[in-house]
C-alpha positions, -999 to +999 in steps of 0.1 A: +341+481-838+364+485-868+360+525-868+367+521-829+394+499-833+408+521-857+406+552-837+420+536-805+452+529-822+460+559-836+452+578-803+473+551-790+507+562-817+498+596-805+497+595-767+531+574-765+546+588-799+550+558-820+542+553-860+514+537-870+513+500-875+517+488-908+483+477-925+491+441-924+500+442-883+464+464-876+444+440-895+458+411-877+452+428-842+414+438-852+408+399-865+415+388-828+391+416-817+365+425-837+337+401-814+341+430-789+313+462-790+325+494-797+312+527-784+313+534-745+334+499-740+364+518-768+366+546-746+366+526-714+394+505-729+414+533-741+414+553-708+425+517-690+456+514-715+467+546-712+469+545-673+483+515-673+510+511-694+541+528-697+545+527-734+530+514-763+518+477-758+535+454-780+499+438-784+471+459-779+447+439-788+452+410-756+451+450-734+414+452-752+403+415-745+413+422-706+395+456-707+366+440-718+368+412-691+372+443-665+343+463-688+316+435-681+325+438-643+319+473-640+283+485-628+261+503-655+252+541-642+221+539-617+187+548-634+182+582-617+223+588-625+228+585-591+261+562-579+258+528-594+253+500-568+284+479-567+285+447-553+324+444-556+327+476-528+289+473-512+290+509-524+315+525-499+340+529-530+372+510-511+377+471-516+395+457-483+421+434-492+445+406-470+479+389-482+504+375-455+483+383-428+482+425-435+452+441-444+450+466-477+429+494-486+425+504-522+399+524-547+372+504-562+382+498-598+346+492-609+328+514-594+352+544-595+335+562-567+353+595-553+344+579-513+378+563-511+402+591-533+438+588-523+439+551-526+455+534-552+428+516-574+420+477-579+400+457-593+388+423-575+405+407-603+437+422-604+439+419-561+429+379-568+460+379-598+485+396-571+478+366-545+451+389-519+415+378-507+390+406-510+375+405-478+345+429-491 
């Protein structure tokens, strides 16, 4: 993960144009994160941060500990490469969600099917964190 890590934060400096962190201020970001894999979870962690945030994260590595908790709820590809089965959209893409009596529509955030493009995207956990109820 350290090569990972290491690469994630400079792409990071370039994408939102900031200096690279002082040696001292990496190392102590990699110590909280270097449990987590590297490989295809770096690049899904990477793509998450930089549609996410505005500028650069004053802490990067708490963005990577919740990309991973998002990266374990995403399905793996199907064997034939086929559309993964998601259990979070029952595989129609779109999560249904309700607040304050009003029903929402947005883009399964796990699955990342094209079934549902035009909605804004969300996760199960994220709709739970802003106070809806999947009903899916």
């Amino acid at each position: 993960m350290k090569q990972d890590f290491a690469r994630i934060i400079q792409d990071l400096c370039l994408f939102f144009g900031k200096e690279e962190p002082t040696p001292a201020r990496a190392q102590a970001w990699y110590d909280m994160v270097r449990h987590l894999p590297g490989g295809a979870f770096a690049d899904f962690a990477l793509s998450r941060i930089k549609a996410a945030e505005p500028h650069f994260p004053a802490n990067p590595a708490r963005l990577l500990l919740l990309a991973f908790e998002e990266f374990g709820d995403t399905p793996e590809p199907a064997p034939d490469h086929g559309p993964a089965h998601c259990p979070h959209c029952r595989d129609t893409g779109a999560l249904v969600a309700e607040r304050d009596g009003s029903r929402l529509f947005f883009r399964c955030g796990h699955c990342g099917r094209t079934d549902a493009a035009g909605l804004p995207p969300a996760t199960t956990r994220a709709l739970a964190d802003a106070g809806f109820r999947v009903i899916n």
